[in-house]
C-alpha positions in Angstrom: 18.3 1.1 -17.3 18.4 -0.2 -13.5 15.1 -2.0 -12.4 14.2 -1.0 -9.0 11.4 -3.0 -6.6 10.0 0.3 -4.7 8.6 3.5 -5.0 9.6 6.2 -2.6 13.3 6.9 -3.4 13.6 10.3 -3.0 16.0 10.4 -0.5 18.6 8.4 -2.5 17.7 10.1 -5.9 18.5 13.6 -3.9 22.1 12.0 -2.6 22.9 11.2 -6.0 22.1 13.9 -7.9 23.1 16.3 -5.1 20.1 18.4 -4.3 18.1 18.6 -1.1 15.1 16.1 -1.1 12.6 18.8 -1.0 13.3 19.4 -4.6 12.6 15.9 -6.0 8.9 15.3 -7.1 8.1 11.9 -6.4 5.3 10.0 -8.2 7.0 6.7 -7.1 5.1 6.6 -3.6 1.4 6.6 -3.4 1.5 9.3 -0.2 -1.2 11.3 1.1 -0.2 14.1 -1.3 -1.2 17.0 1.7 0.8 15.5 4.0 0.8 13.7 8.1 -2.6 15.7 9.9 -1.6 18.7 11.5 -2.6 16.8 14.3 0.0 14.1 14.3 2.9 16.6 13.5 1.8 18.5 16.8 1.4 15.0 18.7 4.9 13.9 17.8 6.4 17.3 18.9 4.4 16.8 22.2 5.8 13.6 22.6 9.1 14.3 21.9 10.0 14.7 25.4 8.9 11.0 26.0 11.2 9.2 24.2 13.8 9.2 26.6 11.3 6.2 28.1 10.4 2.7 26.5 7.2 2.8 24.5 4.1 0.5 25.9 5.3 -2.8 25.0 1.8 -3.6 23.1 1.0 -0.1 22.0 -2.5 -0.6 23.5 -3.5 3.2 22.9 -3.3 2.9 19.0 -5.1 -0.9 19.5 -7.8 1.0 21.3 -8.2 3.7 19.0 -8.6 1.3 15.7 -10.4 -0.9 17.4 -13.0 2.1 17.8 -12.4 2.7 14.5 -12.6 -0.3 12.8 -15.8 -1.0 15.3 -14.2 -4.6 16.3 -12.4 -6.0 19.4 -9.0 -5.1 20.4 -7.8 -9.2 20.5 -8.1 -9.0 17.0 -5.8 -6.5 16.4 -1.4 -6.3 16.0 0.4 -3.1 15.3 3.8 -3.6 13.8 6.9 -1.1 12.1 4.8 -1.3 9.2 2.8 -3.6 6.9 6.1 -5.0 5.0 7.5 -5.7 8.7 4.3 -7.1 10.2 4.1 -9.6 6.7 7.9 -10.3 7.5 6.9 -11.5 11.5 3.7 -13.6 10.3 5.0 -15.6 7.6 8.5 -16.6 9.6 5.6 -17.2 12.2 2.9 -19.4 10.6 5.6 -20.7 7.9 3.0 -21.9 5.3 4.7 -24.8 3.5 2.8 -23.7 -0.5 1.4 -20.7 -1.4 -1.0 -18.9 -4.2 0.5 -15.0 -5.4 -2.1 -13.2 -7.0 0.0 -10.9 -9.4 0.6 -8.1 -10.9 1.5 -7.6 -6.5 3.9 -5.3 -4.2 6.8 -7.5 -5.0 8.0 -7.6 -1.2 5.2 -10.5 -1.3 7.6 -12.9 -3.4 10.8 -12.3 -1.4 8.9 -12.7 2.2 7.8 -15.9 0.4 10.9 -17.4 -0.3 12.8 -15.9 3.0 10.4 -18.5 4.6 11.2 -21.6 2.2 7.4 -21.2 0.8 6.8 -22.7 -2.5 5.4 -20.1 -4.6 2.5 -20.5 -7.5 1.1 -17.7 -9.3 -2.2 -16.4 -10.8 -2.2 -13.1 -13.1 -4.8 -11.3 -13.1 -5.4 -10.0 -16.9 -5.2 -6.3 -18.4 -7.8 -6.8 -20.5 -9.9 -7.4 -17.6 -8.2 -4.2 -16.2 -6.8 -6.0 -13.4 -9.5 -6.9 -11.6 -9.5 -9.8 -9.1 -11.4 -13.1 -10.3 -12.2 -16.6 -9.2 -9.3 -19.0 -8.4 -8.9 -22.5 -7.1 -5.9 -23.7 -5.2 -5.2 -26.1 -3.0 -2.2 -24.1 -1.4 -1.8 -23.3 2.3 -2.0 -19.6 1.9 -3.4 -16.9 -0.8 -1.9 -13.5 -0.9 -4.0 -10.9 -2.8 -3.8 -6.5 -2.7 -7.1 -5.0 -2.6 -6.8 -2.3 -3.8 -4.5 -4.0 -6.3 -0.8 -2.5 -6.1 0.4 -1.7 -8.6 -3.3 -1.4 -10.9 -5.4 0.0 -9.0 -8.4 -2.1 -9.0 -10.9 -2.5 -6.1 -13.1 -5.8 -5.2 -15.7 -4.5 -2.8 -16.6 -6.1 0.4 -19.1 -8.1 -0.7 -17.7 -9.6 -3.7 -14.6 -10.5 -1.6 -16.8 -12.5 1.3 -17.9 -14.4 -1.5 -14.3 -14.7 -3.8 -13.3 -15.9 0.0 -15.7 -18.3 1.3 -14.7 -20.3 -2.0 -11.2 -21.2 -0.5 -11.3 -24.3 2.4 -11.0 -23.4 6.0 -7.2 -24.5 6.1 -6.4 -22.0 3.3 -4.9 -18.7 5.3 -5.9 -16.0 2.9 -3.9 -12.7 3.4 -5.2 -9.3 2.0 -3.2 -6.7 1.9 -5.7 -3.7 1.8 -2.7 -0.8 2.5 -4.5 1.7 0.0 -8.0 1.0 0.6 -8.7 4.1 2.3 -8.8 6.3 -0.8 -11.5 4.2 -2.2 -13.7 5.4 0.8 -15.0 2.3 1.0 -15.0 -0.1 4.4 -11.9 -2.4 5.4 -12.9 -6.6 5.6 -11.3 -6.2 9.0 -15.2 -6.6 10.0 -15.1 -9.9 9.0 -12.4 -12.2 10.7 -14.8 -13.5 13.0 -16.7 -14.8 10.2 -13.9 -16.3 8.5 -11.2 -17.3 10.8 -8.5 -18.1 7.8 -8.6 -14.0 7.1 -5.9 -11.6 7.6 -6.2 -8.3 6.8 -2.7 -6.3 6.4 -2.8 -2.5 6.7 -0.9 0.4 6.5 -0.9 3.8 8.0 1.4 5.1 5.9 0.1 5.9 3.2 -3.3 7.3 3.6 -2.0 9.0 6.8 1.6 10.0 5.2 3.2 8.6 7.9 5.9 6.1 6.1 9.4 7.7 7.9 7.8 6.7 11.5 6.7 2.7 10.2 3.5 2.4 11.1 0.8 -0.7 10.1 -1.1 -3.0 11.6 -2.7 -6.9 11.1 -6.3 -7.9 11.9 -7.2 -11.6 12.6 -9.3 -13.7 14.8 -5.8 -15.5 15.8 -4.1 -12.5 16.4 -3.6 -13.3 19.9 -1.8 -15.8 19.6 0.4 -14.8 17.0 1.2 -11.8 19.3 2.5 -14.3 22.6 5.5 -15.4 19.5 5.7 -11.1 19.1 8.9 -9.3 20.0 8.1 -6.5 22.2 8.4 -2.4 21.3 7.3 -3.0 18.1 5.9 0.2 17.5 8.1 3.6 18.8 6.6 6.2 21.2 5.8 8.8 18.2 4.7 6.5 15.8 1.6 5.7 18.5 0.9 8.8 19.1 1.1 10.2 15.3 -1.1 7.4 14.6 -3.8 8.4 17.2 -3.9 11.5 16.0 -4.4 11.0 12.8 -7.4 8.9 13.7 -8.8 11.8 15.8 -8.2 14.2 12.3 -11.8 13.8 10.7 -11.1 17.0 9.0 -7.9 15.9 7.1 -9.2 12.9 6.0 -12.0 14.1 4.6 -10.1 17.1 3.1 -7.8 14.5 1.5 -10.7 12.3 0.1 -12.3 15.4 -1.9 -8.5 15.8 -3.3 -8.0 12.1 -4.4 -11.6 12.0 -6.0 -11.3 15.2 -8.0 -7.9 14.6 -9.1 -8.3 11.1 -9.9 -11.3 12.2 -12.2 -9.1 14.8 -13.9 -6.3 13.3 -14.2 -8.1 9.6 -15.9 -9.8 12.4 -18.5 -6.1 13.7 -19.4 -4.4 10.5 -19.8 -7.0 9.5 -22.0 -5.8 12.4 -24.5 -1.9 11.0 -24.8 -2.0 8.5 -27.7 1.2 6.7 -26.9 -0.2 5.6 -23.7 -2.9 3.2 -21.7 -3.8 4.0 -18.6 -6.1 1.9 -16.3 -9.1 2.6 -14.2 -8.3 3.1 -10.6 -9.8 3.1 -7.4 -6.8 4.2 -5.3 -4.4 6.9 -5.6 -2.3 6.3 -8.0 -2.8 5.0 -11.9 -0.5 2.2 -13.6 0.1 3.2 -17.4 1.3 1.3 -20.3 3.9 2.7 -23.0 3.8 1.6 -26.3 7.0 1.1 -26.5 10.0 0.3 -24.1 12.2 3.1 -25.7 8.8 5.7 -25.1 9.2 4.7 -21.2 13.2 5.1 -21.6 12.1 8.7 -22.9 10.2 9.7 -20.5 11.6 8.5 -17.5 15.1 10.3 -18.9 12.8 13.6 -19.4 11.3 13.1 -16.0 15.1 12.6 -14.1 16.5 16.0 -15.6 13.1 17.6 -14.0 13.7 15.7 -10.3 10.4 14.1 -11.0 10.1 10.4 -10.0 7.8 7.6 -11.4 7.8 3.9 -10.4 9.3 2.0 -13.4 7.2 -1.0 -12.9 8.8 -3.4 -15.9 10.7 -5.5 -13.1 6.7 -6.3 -11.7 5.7 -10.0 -11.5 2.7 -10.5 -13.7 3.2 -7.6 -15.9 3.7 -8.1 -19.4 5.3 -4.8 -21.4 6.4 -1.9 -20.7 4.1 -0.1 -17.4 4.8 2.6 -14.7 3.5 3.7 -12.4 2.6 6.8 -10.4 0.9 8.5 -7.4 -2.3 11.0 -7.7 -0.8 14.4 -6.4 -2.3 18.2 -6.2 -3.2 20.1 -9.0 -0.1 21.9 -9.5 2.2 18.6 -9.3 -0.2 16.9 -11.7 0.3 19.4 -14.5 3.8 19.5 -14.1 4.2 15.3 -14.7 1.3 15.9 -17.6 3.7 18.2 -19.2 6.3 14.9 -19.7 3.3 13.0 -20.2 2.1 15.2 -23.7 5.5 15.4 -24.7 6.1 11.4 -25.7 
């Protein structure tokens, strides 16, 4: 069986087999299962008109709005086509010469690594641990480290990450990649790259705010000006912007998605714990990674799933995994119970 390295191929899967893309349930991307905010689907068609003009070369109305948001100053702050382009720009920027890969990670991180020339050395976090992030030393020029971990889920809180990154020495550039940490309603470490000037925070608006076919993410860091004077301009596109303003301004859609994600992620954790032939793992995000007991039980259901048009991530290709995992996104009610059919089935 093909290994792929992302979620989110429902477009292909739909060319291939034929079918419109409306009819393929995908699991594979972790997407705000209701959808963009009403809001940002009226914005783009408002701004429609506009993009017969160039965008603001900076994109200083999104700035603005996360800045109020995020409650720090707008220097600190650079939007990009999304969080796998924005990691792209800073390591062919800052070009660290060694570098520490916390794994099981989004395995973009390894292949932006080497497009650079950066010597790569890994830690694995364990699964009898559940994933969660621990104590490392290194004496490498950067650490790279998902919080909420993608692909298992687990969360390090603020606090225990000022401390897990005060540890490192002030020339180690440590890089979180915090694209999910919305659903864990918890705050962002953005708050804290005055404090420590070696901190990056990646993030995503794609996800949380279903936005990923308009590319839309941005970096926080106390250097971020002047990493942006090496920036190319029109980074980010006329409805991207205004989308993501929007969906900043939607209070109501993120709170309605919040109550989903929590009681579905409840549920769902009680069901999985029913299916013998499977181990799933505590999550704080919105999605859960799952263990099969066997390779040919994940060969079996991800056959099962295909004929349905359903769409899990296979994650056995996933540095730092050992055995046979997937992975896939917390949906509605309805979408849930028809993966937890193929689920009780194995």
């Amino acid at each position: 069986m093909s290994q792929v390295t992302h979620g989110g191929r429902a477009l292909r899967f739909a060319r291939e087999h034929n079918i419109s893309y409306r009819d393929v349930l995908d699991f594979s991307a972790n997407i705000n299962p209701l959808g963009p905010s009403p809001r940002a689907m009226q914005a783009v068609i408002l701004e429609l008109e506009r993009i017969r003009v160039y965008p603001d070369e900076y994109a200083m109305g999104l700035i603005r709005a996360l800045a109020d948001r995020l409650n720090i100053a707008c220097e600190g702050i650079l939007p990009g086509n999304g969080a796998t382009e924005l990691l792209y720009f800073w390591l062919r920027t800052v070009r660290p010469r060694t570098a520490t890969l916390v794994v099981p990670t989004f395995t973009e991180y390894r292949k932006a690594l080497e497009s650079v020339g950066t010597q790569i050395q890994t830690v694995e976090l364990r699964s009898e641990n559940h994933f969660r992030l621990r104590p490392i030393e290194t004496d490498a020029d950067l650490v790279i480290v998902t919080n909420p971990n993608n692909p298992a889920g687990a969360y390090a809180p603020p606090e225990e990450m000022c401390d897990w990154i005060s540890r490192f020495k002030s020339s180690t550039q440590v890089f979180i990649d915090e694209a999910f940490v919305e659903f864990t309603g918890q705050p962002s470490l953005a708050r804290y790259v005055d404090r420590f000037p070696n901190l990056w925070v990646l993030r995503s608006m794609t996800k949380f705010y279903a936005l990923p076919g308009l590319r839309l993410g941005y970096l926080v860091g106390s250097a971020t000006r002047a990493l942006g004077e090496r920036r190319e301009p029109w980074q980010v596109n006329i409805l991207a912007e205004a989308a993501g303003i929007a969906s900043l301004e939607d209070g109501d859609h993120e709170e309605a998605t919040m109550q989903l994600i929590q009681r579905e992620r409840i549920w769902f954790w009680k069901q999985l714990q029913t299916i013998s032939r499977i181990r799933a793992f505590p999550t704080s995000a919105n999605f859960f990674l799952v263990q099969s007991d066997e390779e040919k039980t994940l060969d079996r259901l991800l056959r099962s799933l295909s004929q349905d048009n359903i769409l899990v991530r296979d994650c056995r290709s996933t540095e730092g995994l050992h055995g046979f995992y997937f992975r896939f996104a917390i949906k509605t009610r309805s979408e849930n119970e028809r993966l937890l059919h193929h689920l009780r089935s194995l």
